[in-house]
Every structure is written in C-alpha cells, then in structure tokens.
C-alpha positions, 0 to 999 in steps of 0.5 A: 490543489496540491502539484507534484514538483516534478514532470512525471514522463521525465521521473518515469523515463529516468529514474522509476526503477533506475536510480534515486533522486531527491526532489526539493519543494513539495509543499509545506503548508500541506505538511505542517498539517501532520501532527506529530502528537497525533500521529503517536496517538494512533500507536495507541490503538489496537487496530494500527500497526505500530513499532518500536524500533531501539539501538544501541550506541554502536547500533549493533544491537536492534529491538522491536517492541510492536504496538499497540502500546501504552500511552506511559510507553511512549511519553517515557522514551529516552531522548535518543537511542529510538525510532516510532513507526506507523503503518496505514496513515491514509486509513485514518488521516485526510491529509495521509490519504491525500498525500498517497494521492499526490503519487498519482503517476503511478497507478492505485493498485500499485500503492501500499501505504503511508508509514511514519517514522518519528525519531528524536536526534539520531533516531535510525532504523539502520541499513536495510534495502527494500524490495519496493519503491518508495518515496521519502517525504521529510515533513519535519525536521531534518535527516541525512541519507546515506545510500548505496553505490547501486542495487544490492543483490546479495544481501548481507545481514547482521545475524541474530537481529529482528530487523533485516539490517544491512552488514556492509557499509554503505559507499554511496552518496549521503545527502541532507534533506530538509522538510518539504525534500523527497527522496525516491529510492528504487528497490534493492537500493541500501539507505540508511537515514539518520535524523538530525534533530527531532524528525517526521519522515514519510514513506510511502510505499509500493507493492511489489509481490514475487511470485509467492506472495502472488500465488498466495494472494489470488488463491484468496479471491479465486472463485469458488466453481473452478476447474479442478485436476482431473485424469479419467483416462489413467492408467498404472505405473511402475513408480508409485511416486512419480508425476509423470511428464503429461502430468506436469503438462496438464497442470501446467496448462490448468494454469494458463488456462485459469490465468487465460481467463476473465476469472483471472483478471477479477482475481488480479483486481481483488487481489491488488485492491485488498489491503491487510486491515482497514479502519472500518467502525462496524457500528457506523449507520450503514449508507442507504443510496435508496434514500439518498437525493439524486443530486446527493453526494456520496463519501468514499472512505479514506484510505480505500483502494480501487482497481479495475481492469477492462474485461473486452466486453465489461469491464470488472472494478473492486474496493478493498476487495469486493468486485463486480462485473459490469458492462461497458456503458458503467465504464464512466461510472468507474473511473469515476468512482476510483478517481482521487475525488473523496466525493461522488454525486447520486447521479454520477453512478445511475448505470451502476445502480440501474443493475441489479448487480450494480446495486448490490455490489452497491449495498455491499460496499455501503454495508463495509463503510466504504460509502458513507453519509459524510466525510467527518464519520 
C-alpha cells in the first residue's frame, strides 16, 4: 500500500496554508501507472473536462480551446507553444482515484479533484495563483517552478486574456523537480511551472468556496418544506422602498436559525459530497443487494465523494449528493462505507439496509452506479 512521504502533523502544523514545500520520493512505480496516451485519450470524450491551453513566444498572448476535441487535433500539436489539461482524473482512472486517496490528511469533502497537465518542452500555463491548496505531483519528466515571494492579495492581470495570468514577475524561489517530486502551494501563492522536456504534472486540488459559491451551492440541496419569510403583523410606512431595521433583523435571523438546524448540517453534507459531473453509464445493469450473498462484496465506484457529519443523535451521510439520516447504531457502517477501501461486504452495512430508510437510500445509490457488481464495470 502506498505511504505519504511526509509526517502529516508536521505538513499540518508547518506548512498547510502557511507556505510551500516540495516533497521528494513519492513513488515511482505508482506513477509510471499513468499513461500519457491514455490520459490524452480522455480529451476525446464528451463528458470529460478538457483544455488547450496556447502561447506565443513571448507568451503574451494566451488561448484556450475546450474540449472535447478530435483525436487529428491532438496528434497535430506543435512540439511546443501548448499545454493539455484534464480535469476529473479519479472518475475514470483507478490509479487517479488512488492517488486522491494518498491525501488523506485532509478530509474527502475538502477534495476537488485530480487534473493533468501535459506539455511538450516549455509547455506553461503561465503565472497565475489559486485560491486553493494543491499538491503538484510531477509523474513525468521534469519542471522548474518559479514561485512568489508570498500570498499575492491584489491580483494584477494581463488584460484581455482567457486566463487569469499574473502581470508582475514573480521573485520568489524556482525550484526543479523531477518525477516522483511534489510541490505543495497554499492558496494566493503565484507559481509559474515550465516544463523541461516532455512533462506529465498532477494536480491535485481542494475546494475552497467563498461565501457566493456556498450560498449558491446549499440553496441546491436545501429542503424543499422550510421556513419562508413572514410578517403578519405589518403595518404601513411612508417609504415604499425601504427595508426596515426589524426587517433586516428578521432575516437575518431566518438565517441563523436555518443554519442552527439539522437541515443545515444535511444541506452542508450534500453540498460538499456533490461533484460538477460524474462519469456514470446510465446503461450499467443496476446492483441488486437483495440478490446479493451476505458475504458478497459490494463495489463503490471510482471517483465518488462521501461526507458525513454526526447529527447529536443520528448521524447524516451523503455520496455525490444523495443523503440520508440515520441512527447512531450505523454510525459504523458509514465510516466504513466513506473509508478509502474500493470494496465493502454485504455484511458490513446490515444496519443500514435493516431500515427502510437505509435500504432505500441503498436502492438509490446502486439505481446511479455508485454501487456496482465489480470493479472492472
């Protein structure tokens, strides 16, 4: 089984979100499992996300074609003056999927996802800063980093460009790495990687939402029976636009109240275990556990994305989305269910499917392919 080369009490206490670190001797032989070939090939397919990012010399100019592209498009690149980029490794690659479970330090539902950038010798996608953290595994080839001296709060771009590419140098340290190096940047941190010969880098990424992105994502999950705005005991006032103060208050405290609540922590568990697409085969024959021996094992599929979160008494668990309250006695069954094993035993989850509820919610993740016959499908 693969190890982090790294103490994670020491990365947590010095590094996660403080400064960047690179980490040398993660495993080779696991990367050497990342096809290049294969990892172009997905550009092909219409539910992957992909890009095409181009430069000029003076890389002044940027474009981005978005996939998915045709396979001439790709065997007809220049040998320089390019970088492919594909987002969602772990949904369809075992080894993608494995690798995002290397990171276990920090809890699934702060994960995003595995992206790839390939590139010929010099391939870039220039200065720019995240608002995440991620991890820079270079599983191929080389790449020298150039970083910025600190997090960059304002942040000055090249006008006019499809990418959000940083104007000002960057002045802080480059460092070279190799395969099997890892690059940790915090969020706000300028880098700026530039390959060195052929170059298979992966990132992996964390989500982050502000609060926009929060408010936007929970109002998706929220239940549809809430407390709505009400004011029975209102009375005129001379100015037809103002909200008043008690108003305001009201509100505000419709909010506190929502977030107060269980619905809120189910919302928040939905929400972080929801992923922008999934790589599901709608034509897949559907799992049936009633069929299934109690010592038959049960196969999660790649890439999906549990959270749960203890309720006081119960305890609420969602994948890729779809939820479900439960008592404490399943408490067991969750962990392991959201642990990093592809595979679970019949008999591991019987109080999950001893309830009705359980076993529906069940029914439901086998009736969306997150529970499958085998790992090969």
């Amino acid at each position: 089984m693969l190890r982090f080369p790294f103490d994670s009490k020491q990365f947590l206490t010095e590094y996660w979100q403080k400064k960047p670190v690179l980490i040398r001797g993660f495993d080779k032989n696991f990367l050497s499992n990342f096809d290049q070939d294969v990892i172009a090939g997905l550009a092909l397919e219409p539910d992957v996300e992909s890009r095409l990012v181009f430069f000029n010399d003076d890389k002044t100019e940027w474009r981005v074609h978005h996939g998915p592209f045709a396979e001439d498009e790709l065997t007809g690149l220049a040998n320089k003056g390019w970088t492919l980029l594909v987002q969602g490794l772990e949904q369809f690659l075992d080894e993608a999927d494995a690798l995002l479970k290397q990171f276990d330090l920090i809890p699934q539902w702060r994960t995003d996802d595995v992206m790839a950038s390939l590139s010929p010798h010099g391939g870039t996608v220039g200065p720019h800063l995240d608002h995440y953290d991620v991890f820079l595994v270079q599983a191929r080839g080389k790449k020298s980093w150039t970083l910025s001296d600190g997090p960059i709060e304002n942040e000055e771009l090249i006008p006019d460009q499809p990418l959000k590419i940083l104007s000002a140098p960057l002045r802080g340290q480059t460092l070279e790495v190799e395969t099997g190096d890892i690059l940790y940047i915090p969020p706000k941190w300028g880098h700026s990687g530039l390959a060195v010969g052929e170059s298979l880098t992966l990132s992996v990424g964390f989500r982050a939402p502000d609060v926009k992105e929060l408010f936007a994502g929970l109002s998706q999950f929220a239940p549809e029976q809430i407390h709505r705005f009400s004011d029975p005991h209102r009375k005129k006032q001379p100015s037809y636009g103002e909200m008043k103060a008690d108003d305001l208050e009201h509100l505000r405290l419709m909010a506190q109240n929502f977030i107060a609540s269980e619905d809120f922590a189910e919302v928040v568990a939905r929400f972080f275990s929801s992923q922008k697409s999934i790589a599901f085969d709608s034509s897949d024959e559907i799992l049936d556990l009633d069929r299934l021996e109690l010592d038959g094992r049960i196969y999660i599929r790649r890439g999906t994305r549990w959270c749960h979160t203890n309720l006081g008494q119960g305890v609420y668990v969602a994948a890729d989305g779809l939820g479900c309250r439960l008592p404490e006695a399943c408490g067991e069954a969750v962990r392991l269910l959201s642990s990093k094993e592809a595979s679970i035993a019949k008999s591991d989850i019987l109080s999950i499917l001893n309830l009705e509820n359980g076993k529906k919610w069940m029914r439901i993740l086998c009736e969306h392919g997150i529970f499958r016959f085998s790992s090969t499908e």
